[in-house]
N, C-alpha and C positions, 0 to 999 in steps of 0.2 A: 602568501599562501604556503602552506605547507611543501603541496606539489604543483611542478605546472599545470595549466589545463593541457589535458592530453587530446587533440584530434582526433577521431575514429581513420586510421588509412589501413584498416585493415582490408584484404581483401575483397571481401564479401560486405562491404558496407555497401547501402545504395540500391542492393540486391531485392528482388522480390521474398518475403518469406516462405520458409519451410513450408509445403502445401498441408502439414498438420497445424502448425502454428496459423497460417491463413483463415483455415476452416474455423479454429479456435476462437479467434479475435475478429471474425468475420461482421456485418452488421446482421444477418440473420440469428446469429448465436446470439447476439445482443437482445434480438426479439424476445428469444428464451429466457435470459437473466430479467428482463423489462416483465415479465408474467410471472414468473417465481414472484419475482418482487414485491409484487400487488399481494400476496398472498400473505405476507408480515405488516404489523403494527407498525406506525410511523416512518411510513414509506416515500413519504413526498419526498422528493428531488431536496437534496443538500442546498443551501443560499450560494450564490453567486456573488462574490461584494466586489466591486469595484475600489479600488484604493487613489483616487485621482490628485489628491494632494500629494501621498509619497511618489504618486509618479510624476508628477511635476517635479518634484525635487530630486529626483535622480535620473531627469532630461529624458521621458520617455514617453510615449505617445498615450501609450496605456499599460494600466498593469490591474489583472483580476485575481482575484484567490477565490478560491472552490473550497468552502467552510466543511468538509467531512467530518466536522468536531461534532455537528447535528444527525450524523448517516444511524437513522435506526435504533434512535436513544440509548447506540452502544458508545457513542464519543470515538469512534474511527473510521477510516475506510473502508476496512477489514472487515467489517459485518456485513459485505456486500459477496465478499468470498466463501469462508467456511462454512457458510451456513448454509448457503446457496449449492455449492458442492456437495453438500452433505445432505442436502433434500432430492437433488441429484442421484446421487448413488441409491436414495432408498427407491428413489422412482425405476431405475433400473433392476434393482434389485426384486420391486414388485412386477416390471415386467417379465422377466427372466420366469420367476414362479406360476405367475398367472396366466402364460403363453401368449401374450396381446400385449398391446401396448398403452401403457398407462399415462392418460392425459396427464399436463401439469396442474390441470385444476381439479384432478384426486387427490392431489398430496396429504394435503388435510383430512380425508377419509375415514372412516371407522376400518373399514377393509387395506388401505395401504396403512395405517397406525399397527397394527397387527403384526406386518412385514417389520417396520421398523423396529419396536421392540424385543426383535431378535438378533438388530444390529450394535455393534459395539463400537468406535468410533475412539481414535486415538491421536493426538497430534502433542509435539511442542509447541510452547510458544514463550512470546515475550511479555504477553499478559492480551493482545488485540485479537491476534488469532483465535489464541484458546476461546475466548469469550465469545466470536460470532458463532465460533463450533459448538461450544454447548449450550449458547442460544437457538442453536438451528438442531440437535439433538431435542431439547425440550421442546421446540415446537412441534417434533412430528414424533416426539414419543420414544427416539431410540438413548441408547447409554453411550455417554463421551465421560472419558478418562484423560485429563491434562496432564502431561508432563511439564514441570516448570522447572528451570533451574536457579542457581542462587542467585543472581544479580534480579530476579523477579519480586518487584517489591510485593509486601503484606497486602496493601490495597487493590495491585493487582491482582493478585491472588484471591483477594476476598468478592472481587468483583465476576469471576468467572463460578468462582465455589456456587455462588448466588442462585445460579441454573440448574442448581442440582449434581453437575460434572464431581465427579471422583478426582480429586488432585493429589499427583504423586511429585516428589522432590526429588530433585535429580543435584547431584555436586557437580560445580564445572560451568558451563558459557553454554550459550545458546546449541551449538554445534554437540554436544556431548548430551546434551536432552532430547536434541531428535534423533541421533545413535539408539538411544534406549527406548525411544518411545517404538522406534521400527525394531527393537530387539526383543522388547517383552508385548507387542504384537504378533509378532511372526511366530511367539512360542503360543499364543493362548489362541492364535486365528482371529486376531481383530483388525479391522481396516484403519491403515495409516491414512488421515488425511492431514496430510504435509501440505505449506506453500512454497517448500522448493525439492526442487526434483532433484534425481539423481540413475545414473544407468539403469532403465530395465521398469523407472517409475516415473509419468509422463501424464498419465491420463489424469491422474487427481489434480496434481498441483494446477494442468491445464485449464481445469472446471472451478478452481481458485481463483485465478488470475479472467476467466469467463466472464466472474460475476463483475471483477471490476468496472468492464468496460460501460456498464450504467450509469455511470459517473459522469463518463469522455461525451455520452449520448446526451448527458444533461449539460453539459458544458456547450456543447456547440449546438445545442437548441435555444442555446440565451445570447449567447457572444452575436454581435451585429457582425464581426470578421471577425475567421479565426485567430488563432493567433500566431503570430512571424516565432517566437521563439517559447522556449517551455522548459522551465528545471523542473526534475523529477529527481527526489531523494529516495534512494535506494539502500536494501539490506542485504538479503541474496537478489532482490532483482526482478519478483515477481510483478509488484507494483507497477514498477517505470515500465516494464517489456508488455504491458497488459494495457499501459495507458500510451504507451508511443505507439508500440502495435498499431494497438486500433485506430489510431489517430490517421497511421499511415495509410490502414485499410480502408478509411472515411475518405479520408482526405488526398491521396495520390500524390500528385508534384506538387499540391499546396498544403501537406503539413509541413508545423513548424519545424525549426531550427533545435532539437532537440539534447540537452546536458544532462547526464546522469550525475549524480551528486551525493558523497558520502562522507561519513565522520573519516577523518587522517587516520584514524587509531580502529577502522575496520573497515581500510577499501580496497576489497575483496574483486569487485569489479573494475575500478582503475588497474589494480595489478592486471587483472584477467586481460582487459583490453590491450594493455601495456604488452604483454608476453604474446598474444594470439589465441590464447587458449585458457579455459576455466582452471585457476588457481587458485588455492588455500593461500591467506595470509597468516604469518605466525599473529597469535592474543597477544599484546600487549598491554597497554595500559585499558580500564575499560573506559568508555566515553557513555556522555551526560545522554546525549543520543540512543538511547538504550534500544527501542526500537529497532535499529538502524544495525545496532551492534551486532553483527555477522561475518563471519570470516571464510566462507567460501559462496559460491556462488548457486546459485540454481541452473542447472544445464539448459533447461529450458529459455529459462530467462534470458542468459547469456546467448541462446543460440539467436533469440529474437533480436538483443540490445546490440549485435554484432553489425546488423543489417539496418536499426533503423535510427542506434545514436549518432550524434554527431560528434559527442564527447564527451568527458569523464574527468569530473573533475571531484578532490575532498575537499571539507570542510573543515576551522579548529575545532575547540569547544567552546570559545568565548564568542562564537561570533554565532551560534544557537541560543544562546542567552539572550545576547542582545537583541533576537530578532522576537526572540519570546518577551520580553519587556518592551519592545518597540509598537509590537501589534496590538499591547495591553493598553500602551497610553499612545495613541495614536495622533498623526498631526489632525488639526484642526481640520471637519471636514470630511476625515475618512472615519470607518466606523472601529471600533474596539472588537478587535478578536482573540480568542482564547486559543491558543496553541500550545500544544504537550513539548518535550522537548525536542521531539524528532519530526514533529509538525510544521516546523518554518523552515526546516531543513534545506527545501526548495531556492524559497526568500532567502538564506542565506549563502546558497550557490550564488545569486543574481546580484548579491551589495559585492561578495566576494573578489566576480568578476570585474566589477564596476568602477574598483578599488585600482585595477591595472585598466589605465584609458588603452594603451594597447590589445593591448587581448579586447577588451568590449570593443574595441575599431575592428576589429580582425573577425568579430565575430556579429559584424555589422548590428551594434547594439546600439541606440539612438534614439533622436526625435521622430521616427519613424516607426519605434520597436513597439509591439503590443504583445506584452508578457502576459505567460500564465503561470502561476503555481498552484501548487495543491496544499491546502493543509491536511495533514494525512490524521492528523489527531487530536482531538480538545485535552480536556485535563483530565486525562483517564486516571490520574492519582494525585486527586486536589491538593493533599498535604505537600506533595512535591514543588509541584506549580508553586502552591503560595509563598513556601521558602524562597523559590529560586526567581518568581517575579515582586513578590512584597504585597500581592494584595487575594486574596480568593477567585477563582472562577468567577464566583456568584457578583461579589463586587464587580469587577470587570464587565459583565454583562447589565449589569445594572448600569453604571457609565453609561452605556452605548443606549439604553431605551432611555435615560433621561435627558 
């Protein structure tokens, strides 16, 4: 491995959550992302697969993946967040005008469509975000402006354009596109909706990281036991802090054993954890992980993952490949999944570790263990996918129904 696994001994690990973050990731709040929900096209609960052959062969009792490549015919996670925050704030925004308070089942409305349309909507991203954002824009009528920076491929790009959204280029990394996106907002008065936070901004990215937790709800509505241990691939950190969170607020002394998990080349939170406190890493090389590729943290995030990881470990790049090839042509037995590059990310915290029989002793990993990971992505940019695994999306899926 690049770096050791680092233990969480900070402080405050172990600890009860922030009473905002609590409230946040709570099961009631969960209620609310579960109704918004109903209220979008292809809504049904992401697959569950079970992988029972790879987990026989790396001696483990079980191992599940949560297919998010199907969440919302947007191919990620992340269409569970932006969009959802962003129907959020118009719903506030209608109540705030209309002095009452606005069900979630107005949203759709001729009379809150009205409100929205005066809303203007601005975020960076890395192609997943932007795209729940101005999916959840076009649904309720209001205008989202992307900021994309350079490492954002064309397909990405062309898959948000799609919704109508305004896309502006920014020069620079991830970090320098949401500088400007909160810069040429603050100048024209349009709402930042960011998924990582930063001093003095807390409530958005919260209602980000909110809608996640539909996922963690569909998860442990299928799993027969939860599960002992759980990698979570992380960027700034919304993700992991959104699905550990909640897990913890579900689940109490019986969630899992919890690994936050990032590329070498932007682990922004292993440093953070390392030091005690939310740190910037310098840009280096960029990684295949694009996704993932961020180099500071989300305050929030961090205040969560301080309290509910267990540990923090990076990944290379070669071992994102493989796990993207590995899910494509799968052992006999298990099914064929399609993961983006930053999708197995999880899966390859878990070979990672498995690779030192120490550390997985240490971190009582075994015939006992019942993993989870999350695919956070399908092939949100097929042409990539098919260079880097050798066969389409489409093929691959095909495999797996014949």
């Amino acid at each position: 491995m690049s770096n050791p696994y680092l233990l969480n001994t900070l402080a405050t690990h172990g600890r009860p959550l922030a009473p905002q973050d609590a409230e946040t990731l709570s099961p009631a709040a969960t209620d609310r992302v579960v109704k918004v929900l109903a209220l979008r096209e292809n809504s049904a609960a992401t697959p569950l697969r079970a992988l029972p052959a790879l987990a026989g062969q790396l001696g483990l009792q079980s191992l599940h993946l949560k297919d998010e490549g199907f969440r919302l015919g947007l191919g990620s996670f992340k269409a569970l967040g932006g969009a959802y925050a962003l129907m959020i704030l118009v719903q506030e925004e209608a109540s705030r005008r209309f002095g009452r308070a606005v069900a979630v089942e107005e949203l759709l409305s001729d009379e809150v469509r009205t409100v929205a349309e005066s809303m203007i909507f601005a975020c960076a991203t890395d192609g997943n975000h932007g795209r729940s954002v101005a999916q959840g824009a076009q649904l309720v009528g209001a205008r989202a402006v992307i900021f994309v920076h350079a490492g954002v491929s064309e397909g990405r790009i062309e898959a948000i354009a799609r919704f109508g959204a305004e896309m502006v280029r920014v020069a620079g990394n991830y970090d320098d596109s949401v500088a400007e996106a909160a810069r040429v907002s603050a100048e024209r008065g349009w709402t930042v909706l960011s998924d990582t936070s930063w001093p003095g901004y807390e409530h958005i990215p919260g209602l980000v990281a909110q809608g996640y937790t539909a996922m963690v709800r569909e998860i442990l509505a299928e799993l027969e036991a939860p599960p002992t241990h759980i990698f979570l691939q992380a960027g700034v950190g919304g993700f992991a802090a959104a699905v550990a969170g909640h897990l913890a607020m579900a689940l109490g002394d019986q969630r899992p054993h919890v690994t936050v998990v990032e590329p070498a080349r932007a682990a922004c939170l292993y440093e953070s954890a390392k030091q005690g406190r939310p740190v910037k890493v310098d840009e280096t090389q960029s990684t295949i992980m694009a996704m993932l590729e961020c180099y500071e943290p989300s305050l929030v995030a961090f205040r969560i993952l301080e309290r509910v990881a267990d540990g923090f470990m990076t990944v290379d790049e070669d071992i994102a490949v493989e796990v993207m090839r590995r899910l494509a042509d799968p052992l006999p037995g298990d099914p064929a999944i399609v993961a983006g590059e930053s999708g197995g990310a999880g899966l390859a915290g878990l070979l990672t570790v498995l690779k030192d029989k120490p550390l997985a002793a240490k971190l009582s990993i075994g015939p006992a263990t019942r993993i989870l990971v999350i695919n956070t992505e399908g092939a949100t940019d097929p042409a990539l996918y098919e260079r880097i695994v050798g066969k389409s999306p489409e093929a691959v899926l095909k495999e797996r129904t014949a």
